[in-house]
C-alpha angles and dihedrals in degrees: 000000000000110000102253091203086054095048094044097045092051089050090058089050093059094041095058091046085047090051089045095044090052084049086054092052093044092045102045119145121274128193139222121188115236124203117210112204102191086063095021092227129135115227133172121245117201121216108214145356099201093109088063089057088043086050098049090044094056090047090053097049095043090047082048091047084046092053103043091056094049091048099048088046085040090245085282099274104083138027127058113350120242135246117252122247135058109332087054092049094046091051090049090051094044085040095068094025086059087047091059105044088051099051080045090049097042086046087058101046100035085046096044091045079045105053086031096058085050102051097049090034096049123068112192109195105231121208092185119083122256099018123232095242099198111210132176114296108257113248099034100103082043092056092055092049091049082045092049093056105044077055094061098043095054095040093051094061095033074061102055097033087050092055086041091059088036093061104036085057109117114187121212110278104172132112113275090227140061122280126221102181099118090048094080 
């Protein structure tokens, strides 16, 4: 039987990274050119860099929420082996589809802190006028929330169907031998 503490704790990880991820998106950097008259040169001044420390933040709680679930299913590979049939098809094939949605989900949000922090920490000096002021592709941070949820959706039941598979195994439990009992 999946652990209902474990399931609940890592949904509230990835509830928090999906409420961090939509901040991100909503807080992204914007940018206002800024003419300085002393020089005569046109720059870009960016407002804020929140959106980079929601991103991160989401990054950290889904890569705990991710950690948590392979550690408690052994990543798979060790542990107790499973019983044959559905519940242990259906967690190989959650198992990978949860994988890829994470390395999808951690790609949006590390590229989109990434791209962010540069844009509002870096000042390029323009001399054409206006100046082209890059800021974070809209829908990045978004991505990674979609991204987030589907996450959390797939890894809850590769969880359960895991722990189904886990607790139906029977090992075999017979003589080694063979048995005569019935040659009398």
């Amino acid at each position: 039987m999946a652990s209902k503490l474990l399931l609940i704790a890592v949904f509230i990880f990835n509830v928090i990274a999906f409420g961090l991820a939509v901040a991100a998106e909503q807080r992204r950097s914007s940018a206002r050119i800024v003419q300085d008259n002393e020089v005569n040169y046109n720059y870009c001044v960016y407002d804020s860099d929140i959106a980079t420390g929601y991103g991160v933040g989401a990054f950290l709680f889904l890569l705990v929420g991710q950690v948590i679930i392979m550690a408690a299913s052994r990543c798979f590979c060790c542990g107790k082996p499973l019983s044959p049939g559905g519940s242990r098809a259906w967690a190989v094939i959650l198992f990978i589809t949860c994988w890829i949605f994470f390395f999808i989900a951690e790609v949006c949000l590390l590229a989109g802190s990434v791209r962010n922090a540069y844009h509002t920490h870096y000042r390029t000096i323009f001399s054409e006028n206006p100046p082209d002021c890059q800021t974070l592709r809209k829908g990045v941070f978004g991505a990674g929330a979609a991204f987030i949820f589907l996450t959390t959706i797939v890894s809850e039941f590769y969880y359960v169907f895991y722990s189904r598979a886990r607790a139906s195994f029977q090992p075999y439990g017979g003589e080694a031998a063979v048995g005569l009992g019935t040659f009398k």
